[in-house]
C-alpha positions in Angstrom: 98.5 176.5 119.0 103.8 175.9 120.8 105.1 174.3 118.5 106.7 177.3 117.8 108.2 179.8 118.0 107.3 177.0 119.3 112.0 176.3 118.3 110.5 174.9 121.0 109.6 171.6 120.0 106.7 169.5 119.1 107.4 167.6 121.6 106.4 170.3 124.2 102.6 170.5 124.6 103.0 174.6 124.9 104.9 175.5 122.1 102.9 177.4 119.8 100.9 175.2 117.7 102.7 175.6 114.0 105.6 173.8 115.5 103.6 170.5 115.5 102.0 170.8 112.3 100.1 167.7 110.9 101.5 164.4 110.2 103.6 165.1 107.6 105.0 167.7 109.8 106.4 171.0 108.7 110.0 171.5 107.0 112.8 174.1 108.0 112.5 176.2 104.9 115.4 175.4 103.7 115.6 171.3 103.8 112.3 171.4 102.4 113.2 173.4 99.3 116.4 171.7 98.7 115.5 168.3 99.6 112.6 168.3 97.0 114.6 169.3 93.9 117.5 166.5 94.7 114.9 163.9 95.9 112.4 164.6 92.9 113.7 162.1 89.9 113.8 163.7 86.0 110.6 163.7 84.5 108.7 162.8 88.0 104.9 164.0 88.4 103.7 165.4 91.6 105.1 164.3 94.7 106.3 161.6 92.9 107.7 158.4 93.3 110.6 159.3 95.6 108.9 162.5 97.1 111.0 164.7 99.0 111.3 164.4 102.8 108.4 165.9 104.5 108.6 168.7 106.6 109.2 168.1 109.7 108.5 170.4 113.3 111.3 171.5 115.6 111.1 167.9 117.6 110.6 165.8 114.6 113.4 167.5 112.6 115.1 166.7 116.0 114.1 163.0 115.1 115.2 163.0 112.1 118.5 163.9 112.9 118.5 160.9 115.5 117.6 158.8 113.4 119.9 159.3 110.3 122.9 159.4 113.0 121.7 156.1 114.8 119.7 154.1 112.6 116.7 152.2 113.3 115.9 148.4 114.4 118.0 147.9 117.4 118.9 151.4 118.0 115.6 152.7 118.8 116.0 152.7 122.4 118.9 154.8 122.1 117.4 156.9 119.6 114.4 158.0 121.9 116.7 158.8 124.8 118.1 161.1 122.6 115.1 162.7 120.9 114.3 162.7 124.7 117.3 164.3 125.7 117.4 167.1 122.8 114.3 167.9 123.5 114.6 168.9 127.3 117.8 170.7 125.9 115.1 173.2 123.7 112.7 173.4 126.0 115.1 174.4 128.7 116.5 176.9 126.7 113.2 178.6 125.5 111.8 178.7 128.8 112.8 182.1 129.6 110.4 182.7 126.5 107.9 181.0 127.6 108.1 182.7 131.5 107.6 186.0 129.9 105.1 185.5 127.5 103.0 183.6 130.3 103.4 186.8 132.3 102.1 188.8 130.0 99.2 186.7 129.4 98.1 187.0 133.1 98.0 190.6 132.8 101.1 191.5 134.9 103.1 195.0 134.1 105.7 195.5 136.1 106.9 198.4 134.0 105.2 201.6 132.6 104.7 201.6 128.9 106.9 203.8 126.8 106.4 206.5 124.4 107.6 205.3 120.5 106.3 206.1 116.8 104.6 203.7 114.6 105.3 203.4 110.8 103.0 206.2 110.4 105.1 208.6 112.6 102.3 209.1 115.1 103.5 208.1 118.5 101.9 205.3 120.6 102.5 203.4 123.7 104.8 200.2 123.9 104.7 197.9 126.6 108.1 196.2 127.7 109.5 194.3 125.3 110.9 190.6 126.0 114.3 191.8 126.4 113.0 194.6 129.0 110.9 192.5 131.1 113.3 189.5 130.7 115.7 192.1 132.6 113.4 193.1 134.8 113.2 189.6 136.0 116.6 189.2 136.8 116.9 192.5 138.6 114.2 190.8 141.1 115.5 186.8 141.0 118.5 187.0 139.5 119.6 184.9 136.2 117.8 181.6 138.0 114.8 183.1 138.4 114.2 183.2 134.3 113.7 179.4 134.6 111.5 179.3 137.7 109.0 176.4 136.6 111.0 174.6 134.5 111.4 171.2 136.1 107.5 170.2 135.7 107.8 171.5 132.0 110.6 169.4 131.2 108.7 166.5 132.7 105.5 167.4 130.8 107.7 167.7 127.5 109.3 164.3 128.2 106.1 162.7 129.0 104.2 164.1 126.0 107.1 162.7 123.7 107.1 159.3 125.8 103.1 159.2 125.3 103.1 160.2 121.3 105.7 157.7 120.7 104.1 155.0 122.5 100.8 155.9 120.6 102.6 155.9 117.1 103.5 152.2 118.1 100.7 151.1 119.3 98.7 152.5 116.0 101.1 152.6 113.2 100.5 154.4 110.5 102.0 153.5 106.8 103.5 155.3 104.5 101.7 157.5 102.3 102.8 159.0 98.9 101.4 162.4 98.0 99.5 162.9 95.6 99.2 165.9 93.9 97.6 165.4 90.6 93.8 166.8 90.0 92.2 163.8 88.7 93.1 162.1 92.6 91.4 164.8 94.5 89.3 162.3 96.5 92.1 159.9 97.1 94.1 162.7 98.1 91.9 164.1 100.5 91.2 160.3 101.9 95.4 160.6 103.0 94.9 163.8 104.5 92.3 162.7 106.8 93.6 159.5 107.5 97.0 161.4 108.7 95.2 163.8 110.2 93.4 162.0 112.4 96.1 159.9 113.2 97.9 162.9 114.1 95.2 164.6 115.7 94.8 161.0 118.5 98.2 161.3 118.7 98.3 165.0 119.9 95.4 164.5 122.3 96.8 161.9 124.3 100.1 163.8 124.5 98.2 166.4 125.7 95.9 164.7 128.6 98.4 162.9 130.1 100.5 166.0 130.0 98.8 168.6 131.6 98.8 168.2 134.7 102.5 168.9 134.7 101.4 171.9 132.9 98.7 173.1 135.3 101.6 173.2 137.9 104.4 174.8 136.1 102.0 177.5 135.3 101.2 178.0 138.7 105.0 177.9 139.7 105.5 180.6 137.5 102.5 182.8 138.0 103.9 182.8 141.8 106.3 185.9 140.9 103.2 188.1 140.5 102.3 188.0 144.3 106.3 186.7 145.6 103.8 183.3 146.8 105.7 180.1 147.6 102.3 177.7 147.7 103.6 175.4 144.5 107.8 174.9 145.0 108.1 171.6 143.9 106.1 168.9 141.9 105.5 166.6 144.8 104.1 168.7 147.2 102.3 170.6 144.3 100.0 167.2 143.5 99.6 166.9 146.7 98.3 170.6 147.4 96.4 170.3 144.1 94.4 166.9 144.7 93.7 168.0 148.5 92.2 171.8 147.5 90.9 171.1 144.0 90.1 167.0 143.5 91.4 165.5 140.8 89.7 168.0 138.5 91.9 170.6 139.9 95.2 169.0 137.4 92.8 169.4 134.2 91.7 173.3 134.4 92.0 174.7 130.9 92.5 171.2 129.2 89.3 171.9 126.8 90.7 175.4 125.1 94.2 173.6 124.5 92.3 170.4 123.1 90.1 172.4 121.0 93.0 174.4 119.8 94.7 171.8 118.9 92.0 169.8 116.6 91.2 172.8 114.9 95.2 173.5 114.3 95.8 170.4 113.1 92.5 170.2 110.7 93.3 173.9 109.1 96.6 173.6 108.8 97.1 170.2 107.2 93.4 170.8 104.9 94.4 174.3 103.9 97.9 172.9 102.8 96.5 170.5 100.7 93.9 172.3 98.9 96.7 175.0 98.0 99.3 172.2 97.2 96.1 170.6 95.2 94.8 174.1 93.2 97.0 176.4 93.1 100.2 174.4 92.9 100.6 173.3 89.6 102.5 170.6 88.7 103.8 172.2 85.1 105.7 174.4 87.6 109.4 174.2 87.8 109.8 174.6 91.6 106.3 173.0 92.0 108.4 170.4 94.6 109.9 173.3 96.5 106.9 175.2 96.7 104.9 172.3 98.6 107.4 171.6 101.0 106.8 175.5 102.1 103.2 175.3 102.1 102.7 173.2 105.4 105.0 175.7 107.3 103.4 178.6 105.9 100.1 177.5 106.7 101.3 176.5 110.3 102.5 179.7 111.2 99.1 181.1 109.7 96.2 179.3 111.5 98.0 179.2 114.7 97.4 182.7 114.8 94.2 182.5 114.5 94.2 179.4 117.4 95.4 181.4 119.6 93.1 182.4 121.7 92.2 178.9 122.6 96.2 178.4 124.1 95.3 181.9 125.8 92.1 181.0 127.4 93.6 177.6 128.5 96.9 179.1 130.3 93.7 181.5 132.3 92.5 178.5 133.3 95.0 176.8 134.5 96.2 179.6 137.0 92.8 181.4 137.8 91.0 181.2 141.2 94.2 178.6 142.3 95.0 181.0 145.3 98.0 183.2 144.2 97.4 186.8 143.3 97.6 186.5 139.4 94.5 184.1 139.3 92.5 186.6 141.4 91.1 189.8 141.0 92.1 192.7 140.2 94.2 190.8 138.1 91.7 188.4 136.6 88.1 188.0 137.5 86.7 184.3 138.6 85.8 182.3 135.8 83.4 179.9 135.8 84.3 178.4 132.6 86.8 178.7 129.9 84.0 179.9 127.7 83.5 183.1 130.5 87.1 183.4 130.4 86.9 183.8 126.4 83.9 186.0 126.4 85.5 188.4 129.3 89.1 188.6 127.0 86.8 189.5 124.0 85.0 192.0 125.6 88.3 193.4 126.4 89.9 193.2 123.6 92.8 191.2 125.1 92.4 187.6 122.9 95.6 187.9 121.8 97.5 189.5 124.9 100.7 187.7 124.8 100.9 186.8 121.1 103.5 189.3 120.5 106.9 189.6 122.8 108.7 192.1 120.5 106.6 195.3 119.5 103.9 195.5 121.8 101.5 198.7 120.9 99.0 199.4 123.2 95.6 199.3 121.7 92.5 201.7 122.6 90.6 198.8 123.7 93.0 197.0 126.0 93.0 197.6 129.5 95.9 197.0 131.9 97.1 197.7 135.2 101.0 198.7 136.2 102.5 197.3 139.5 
């Protein structure tokens, strides 16, 4: 809902969702402006003939690059050990991020909030900031502990790019021109949902076979709420899993991050086109920079509004697991991801988390300090 921030990567099933954007992908701003006024011929219509390259998400820009350096036919093998080896170098690097953000969403404050003005000069309470509570961490763990959990999420992020890569082999999809001329409406929107779909299998599979990686990196993190050592490696962590919970127990909260992801993908690449489509027009001078914005634009967009779903499904994953941040008084038991959804919105707290930086306290959130 990553992607996504997610600078994480698409690759990573937790990055939020914009960085994965659709089948055509998303395009650093900048490519996609440039590269669709020198790839755009004189007098071309549209998307054109030659269209510009799509835009492209943090791991597929990352394949990209691979792929102009490398080649393709006999350097594929090569090509995905690097695309795999890039992308545990981004997702390595934002996990400190990530730590934090999960923290937040459990509910844990360590530190008091602090007294600051908004834009209107009334003051208001902050909570800790990124920076703050990334500091706070290392006063307690020291600089290792800010990537406490990160061996399972580099596993789930190589896995997830292993399992969409296989899936884009096994069901190829062609090459499809853009077309953005009003009289092809219809066979426009046919493309759409043709990559969408294909996109949207793709995703899913990524993201079952994934998440059970996910369930216990989560729980390896959560563990510096109550100073627990239950999950403290990957083996032993399936193992305590399977024997407690079943084999149900590695699939809490995969529903919310399915869901989110559908209705990501469906928004963001149907909202894109209908802009691209009616409000786009091709008379336009920079009609061909302007649509390789829109995608990005749009990702950043509904993936605010998706996430909730990523929220709910992180809960999940940790709640009513036996450490202190999946129990009361930190969260109540949920009996469903649709409980854990109704109690957040009752609270006010469906976006806890979606902010690191300028955290105002609102009237309706509640939250307990440590």
């Amino acid at each position: 809902m990553t992607s996504l921030l997610d600078p994480m990567g698409a690759s990573d099933p937790e990055v939020a969702p914009w960085a994965r954007c659709g089948a055509w992908g998303m395009v650093g701003a900048g490519l996609g402006a440039a590269g669709a006024e020198q790839a755009a011929p004189p007098g071309a219509r549209g998307w054109g003939s030659q269209p510009p390259r799509p835009p492209q998400p943090p791991s597929r820009g990352v394949e990209a690059a691979a792929a102009a350096a490398l080649g393709t036919g006999d350097s594929s093998v090569t090509t995905e050990a690097l695309f795999l080896a890039l992308g545990a170098g981004v997702t390595a690097l934002s996990h400190p991020l990530f730590y934090v953000k999960l923290l937040i969403q459990v509910g844990h404050e360590p530190l008091p909030p602090t007294i600051g003005t908004n834009v209107l000069g009334r003051k208001v309470f902050y909570l800790p900031n990124f920076f703050t509570y990334a500091r706070h961490i290392v006063q307690v763990d020291g600089k290792r502990g800010l990537f406490r959990g990160l061996s399972p999420r580099l596993m789930s992020s190589a896995l997830s790019t292993l399992s969409r890569g296989s899936v884009k082999k096994a069901f190829p999809l062609e090459e499809i021109e853009h077309v953005s001329n009003k009289d092809d409406v219809k066979t426009s929107l046919r493309k759409v949902v043709k990559e969408t779909s294909h996109e949207m299998v793709m995703q899913c599979v990524s993201r079952v076979l994934s998440h059970p990686l996910h369930v216990i990196s989560m729980r390896c993190m959560v563990q510096f709420v109550g100073r627990e050592v239950k999950y403290s490696g990957v083996l032993s962590s399936i193992g305590k899993i399977f024997k407690e919970e079943g084999l149900l127990g590695f699939f809490v909260g995969l529903i919310p991050h399915l869901l989110g992801d559908v209705v990501f993908l469906w928004g963001c690449n149907l909202l894109a086109h209908f802009i691209n489509v009616y409000l786009v027009d091709d008379s336009f001078s920079q009609a061909l920079a302007v649509r390789s914005y829109t995608k990005f634009v749009m990702g950043i967009a509904v993936s605010m509004l998706t996430y909730p779903f990523l929220l709910v499904g992180d809960l999940m994953a940790v709640n009513n697991c036996g450490l202190l941040a999946g129990l009361p008084p930190y969260s109540p038991v949920f009996k469903s991801w649709i409980h854990c959804w109704r109690y957040l919105s009752m609270q006010g707290q469906l976006f806890r988390g979606s902010s690191l930086l300028f955290r105002r306290i609102s009237t309706a959130s509640s939250f307990s300090v440590d």
